[in-house]
C-alpha positions in Angstrom: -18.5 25.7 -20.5 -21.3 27.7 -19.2 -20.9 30.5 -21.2 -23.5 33.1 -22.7 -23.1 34.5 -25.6 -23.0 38.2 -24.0 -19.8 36.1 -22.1 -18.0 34.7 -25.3 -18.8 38.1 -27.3 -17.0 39.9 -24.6 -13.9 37.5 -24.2 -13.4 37.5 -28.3 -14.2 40.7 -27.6 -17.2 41.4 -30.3 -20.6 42.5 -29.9 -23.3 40.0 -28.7 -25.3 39.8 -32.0 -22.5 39.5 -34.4 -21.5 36.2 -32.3 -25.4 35.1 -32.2 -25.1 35.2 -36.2 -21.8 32.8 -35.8 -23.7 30.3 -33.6 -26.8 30.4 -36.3 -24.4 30.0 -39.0 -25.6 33.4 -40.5 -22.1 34.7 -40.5 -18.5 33.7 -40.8 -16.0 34.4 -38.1 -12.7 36.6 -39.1 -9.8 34.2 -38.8 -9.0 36.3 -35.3 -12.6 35.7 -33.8 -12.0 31.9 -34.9 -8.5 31.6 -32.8 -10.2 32.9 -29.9 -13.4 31.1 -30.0 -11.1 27.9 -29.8 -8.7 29.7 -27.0 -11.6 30.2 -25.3 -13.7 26.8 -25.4 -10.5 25.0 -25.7 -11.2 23.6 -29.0 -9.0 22.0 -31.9 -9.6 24.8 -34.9 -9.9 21.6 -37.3 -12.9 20.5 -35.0 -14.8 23.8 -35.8 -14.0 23.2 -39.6 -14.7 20.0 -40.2 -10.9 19.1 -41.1 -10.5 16.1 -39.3 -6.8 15.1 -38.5 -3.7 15.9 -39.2 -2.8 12.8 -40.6 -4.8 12.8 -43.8 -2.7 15.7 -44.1 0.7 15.1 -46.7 3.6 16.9 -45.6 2.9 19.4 -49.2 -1.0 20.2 -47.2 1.2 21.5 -44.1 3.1 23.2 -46.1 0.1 25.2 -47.9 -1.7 25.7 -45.3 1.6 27.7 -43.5 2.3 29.6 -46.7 -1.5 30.6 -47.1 -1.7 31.5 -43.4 1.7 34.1 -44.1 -0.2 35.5 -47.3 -3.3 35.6 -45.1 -1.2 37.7 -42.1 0.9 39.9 -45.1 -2.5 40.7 -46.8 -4.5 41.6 -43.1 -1.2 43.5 -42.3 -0.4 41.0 -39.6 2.8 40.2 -39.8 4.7 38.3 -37.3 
């Protein structure tokens, strides 16, 4: 897409070298800066971690994966 990193850093928004140490694989994005960093480059989350698709997935995964994603937002104070 053309982007810097000084661009992406300031759409996630974070600072510049933080995102550098994402791109290097030095660091690990919150679960925030990963939703935008796919908003952003218009990306499938499951592409950036290696998931594959859905349909390997049973219907228990899906299920999981939503109840781990509400204990992820109650812990973070997130909730929606």
């Amino acid at each position: 897409m053309d982007l810097s990193q000084r661009d992406m850093a300031k759409l996630i928004p974070m600072n510049q070298s933080n995102y550098s140490k994402i791109e290097r694989d030095v660091q690990e994005p919150s679960l925030e800066q990963l939703r935008r960093i796919c908003q952003i480059l218009k990306l499938d989350p499951r592409y950036l971690l290696n998931l594959g698709e859905f349909e390997s997935l049973s219907n228990d995964d899906i299920k999981l994966l939503a109840e781990i994603k509400r204990l992820i937002r109650n812990y973070s104070g997130e909730e929606k």
